[in-house]
Phi, psi and omega in degrees: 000316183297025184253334198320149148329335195290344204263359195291154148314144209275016173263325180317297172308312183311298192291345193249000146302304210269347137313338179076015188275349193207137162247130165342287153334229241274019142312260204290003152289315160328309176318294195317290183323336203263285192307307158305014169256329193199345188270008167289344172261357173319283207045059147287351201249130170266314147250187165199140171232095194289308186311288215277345157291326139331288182306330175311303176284320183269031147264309172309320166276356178284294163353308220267332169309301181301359185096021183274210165210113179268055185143125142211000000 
């Protein structure tokens, strides 16, 4: 688990979006795992919707395929 991404410095994670070394998709797939691995006792979350943070991110990798910018 300490390898996940989620644990990258958040410019780390930025630069390996925009470089394509990392996709939003395996972020937050990542993400997902951590919390049915711990995070309903975290109550880090006042909700959580793992689908629709999924739809998010591969929306968000589509955007960053075509050369676009989702964000900065």
């Amino acid at each position: 688990m300490q390898n996940s991404p989620i644990f990258l410095p958040l410019r780390e994670q930025h630069e390996r979006l925009r470089t394509g070394t990392l996709t939003a998709t395996a972020l937050v797939e990542a993400a997902i795992a951590a919390y049915q691995q711990r995070g309903k006792h975290d109550h880090a979350y006042l909700t959580w919707n793992g689908e629709q943070a999924l739809a998010m991110a591969k929306a968000a990798d589509a955007v960053l395929a075509q050369g676009g910018d989702a964000g900065r």
